[in-house]
C-alpha positions in Angstrom: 79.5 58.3 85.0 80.0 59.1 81.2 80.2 62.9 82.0 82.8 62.6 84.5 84.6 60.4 82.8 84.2 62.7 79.5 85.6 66.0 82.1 88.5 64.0 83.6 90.1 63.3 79.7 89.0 67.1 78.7 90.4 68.3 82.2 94.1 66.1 81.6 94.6 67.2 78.1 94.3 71.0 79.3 96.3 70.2 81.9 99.0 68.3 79.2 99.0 71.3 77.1 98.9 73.7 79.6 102.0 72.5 81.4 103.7 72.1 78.6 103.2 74.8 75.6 101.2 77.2 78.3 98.1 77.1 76.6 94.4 75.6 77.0 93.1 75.3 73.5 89.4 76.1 72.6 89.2 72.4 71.1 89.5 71.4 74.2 87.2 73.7 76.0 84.5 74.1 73.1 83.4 70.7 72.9 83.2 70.1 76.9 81.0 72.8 77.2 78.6 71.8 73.9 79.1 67.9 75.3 77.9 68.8 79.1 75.3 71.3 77.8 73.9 68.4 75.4 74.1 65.9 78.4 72.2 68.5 80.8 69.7 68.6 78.3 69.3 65.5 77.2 68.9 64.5 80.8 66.4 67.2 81.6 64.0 65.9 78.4 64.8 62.2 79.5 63.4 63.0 83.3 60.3 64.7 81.7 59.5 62.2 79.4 60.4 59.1 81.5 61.2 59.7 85.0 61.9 56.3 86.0 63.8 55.4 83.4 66.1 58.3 83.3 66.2 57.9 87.4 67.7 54.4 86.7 70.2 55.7 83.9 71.6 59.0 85.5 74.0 57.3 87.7 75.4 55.6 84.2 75.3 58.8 82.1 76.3 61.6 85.2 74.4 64.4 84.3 73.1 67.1 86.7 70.4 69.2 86.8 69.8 71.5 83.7 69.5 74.7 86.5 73.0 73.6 88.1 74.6 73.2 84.9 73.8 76.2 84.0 74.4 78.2 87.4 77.7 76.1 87.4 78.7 77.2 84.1 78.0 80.7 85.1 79.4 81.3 88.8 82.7 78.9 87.6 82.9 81.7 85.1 82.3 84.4 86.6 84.6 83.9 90.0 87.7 83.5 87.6 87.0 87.0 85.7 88.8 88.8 88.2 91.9 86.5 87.7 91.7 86.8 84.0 91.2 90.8 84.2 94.1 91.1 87.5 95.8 88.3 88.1 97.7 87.3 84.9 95.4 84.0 84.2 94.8 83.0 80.6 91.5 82.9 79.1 91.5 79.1 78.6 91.5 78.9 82.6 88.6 81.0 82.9 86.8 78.7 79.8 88.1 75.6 81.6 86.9 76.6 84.6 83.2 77.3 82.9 83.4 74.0 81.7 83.5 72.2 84.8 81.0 74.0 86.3 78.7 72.9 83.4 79.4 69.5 83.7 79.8 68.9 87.6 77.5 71.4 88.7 77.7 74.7 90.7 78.5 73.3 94.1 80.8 70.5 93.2 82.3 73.3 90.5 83.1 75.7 93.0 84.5 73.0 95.1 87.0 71.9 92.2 88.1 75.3 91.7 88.7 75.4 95.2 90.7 72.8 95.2 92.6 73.8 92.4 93.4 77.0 94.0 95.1 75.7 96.9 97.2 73.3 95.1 98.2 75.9 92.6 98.9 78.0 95.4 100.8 75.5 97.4 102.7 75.0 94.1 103.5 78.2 93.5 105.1 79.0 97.7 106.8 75.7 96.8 108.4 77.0 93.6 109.1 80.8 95.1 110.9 79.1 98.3 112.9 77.0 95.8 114.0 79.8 93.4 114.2 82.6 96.5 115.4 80.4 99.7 113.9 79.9 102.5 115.6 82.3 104.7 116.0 84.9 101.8 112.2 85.0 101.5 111.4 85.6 105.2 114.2 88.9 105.5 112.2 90.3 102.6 108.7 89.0 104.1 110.3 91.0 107.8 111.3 93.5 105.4 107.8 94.1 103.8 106.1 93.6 106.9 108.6 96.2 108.9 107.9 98.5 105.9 104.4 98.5 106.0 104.6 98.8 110.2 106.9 101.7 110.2 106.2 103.6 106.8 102.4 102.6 106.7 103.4 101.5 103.0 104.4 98.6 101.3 107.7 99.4 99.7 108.7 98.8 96.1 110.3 95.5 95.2 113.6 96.3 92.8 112.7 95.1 89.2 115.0 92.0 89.8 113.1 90.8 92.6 110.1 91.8 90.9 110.9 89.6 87.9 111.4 86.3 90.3 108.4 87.2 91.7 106.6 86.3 88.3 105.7 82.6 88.2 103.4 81.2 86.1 100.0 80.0 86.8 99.7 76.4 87.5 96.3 76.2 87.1 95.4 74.1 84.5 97.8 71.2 85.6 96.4 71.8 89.6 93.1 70.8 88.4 92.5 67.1 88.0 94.0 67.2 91.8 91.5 69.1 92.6 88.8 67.0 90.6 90.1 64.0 92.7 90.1 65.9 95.9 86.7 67.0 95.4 84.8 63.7 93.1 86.2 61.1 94.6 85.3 58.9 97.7 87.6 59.9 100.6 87.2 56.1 103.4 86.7 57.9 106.6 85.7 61.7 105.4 
């Protein structure tokens, strides 16, 4: 599987250079998206013009169908918007994101980001309990709650807590995880 295999590298540098200098670069991005576009292509010209030939090869080369790629490319992209526009995510995760809908597809792209969303959240309650405390977190989780029980409002958090509250998003460096969890063979699943 050349396209996988050509995602997984594209997918760990991001992940590299977005753990450590907080950024996903376009050089990374650009040429995964030109690269699976060209493959989805490719593939779709090589089934026309030799379907048993490019029936025997696509398990080799990995790509998927020209109308997934491009549904994958556009869903991936568009689910993440609202976390580019609300959330505080970087427009390299939202390009990232694109990209591996292009290459793996729409279903097994919205699988991946998925994935990566529960690891990136499990990473970030691990992080918060670390920096806050366990028991620190639930009074101000009973506090909250109480607050919005009693006041029918959820209460301001001082800008101290606030800042704590800030942690980055671990997106980039959740995802090959989540390629694994979703790509590869599971014995028993």
């Amino acid at each position: 599987m050349i396209a996988m295999l050509l995602l997984v590298v594209l997918v760990l540098i991001a992940a590299v250079t977005d753990a450590t200098r907080h950024r996903i670069y376009n050089w990374t991005t650009y040429p995964g998206m030109i690269a699976g576009l060209m493959i989805a292509i490719l593939g779709a010209v090589w089934q026309w013009a030799a379907p048993e030939s490019a029936a025997s090869w696509q398990p080799v080369v990995g790509w998927v169908d020209w109308n997934d790629a491009l549904l994958g490319f556009v869903v991936c992209g568009v689910v993440m918007l609202p976390c580019f526009l609300f959330f505080g995510t970087g427009g390299g995760d939202v390009k990232l994101v694109a990209m591996i809908g292009l290459v793996a597809g729409l279903e097994k792209g919205l699988e991946i980001l998925l994935w990566t969303f529960i690891f990136a959240g499990c990473i970030g309650l691990a992080v918060l309990i670390w920096k806050i405390g366990p028991a620190k977190l639930l009074a101000r989780m009973g506090q909250m709650l109480l607050g919005v029980l009693t006041l029918g409002t959820v209460l301001r958090l001082p800008p101290d807590e606030k800042k704590v509250l800030q942690l980055p998003v671990v997106l980039a460096p959740c995802a090959p995880l989540a390629m694994a969890a979703a790509l590869l063979p599971w014995p028993g699943l």
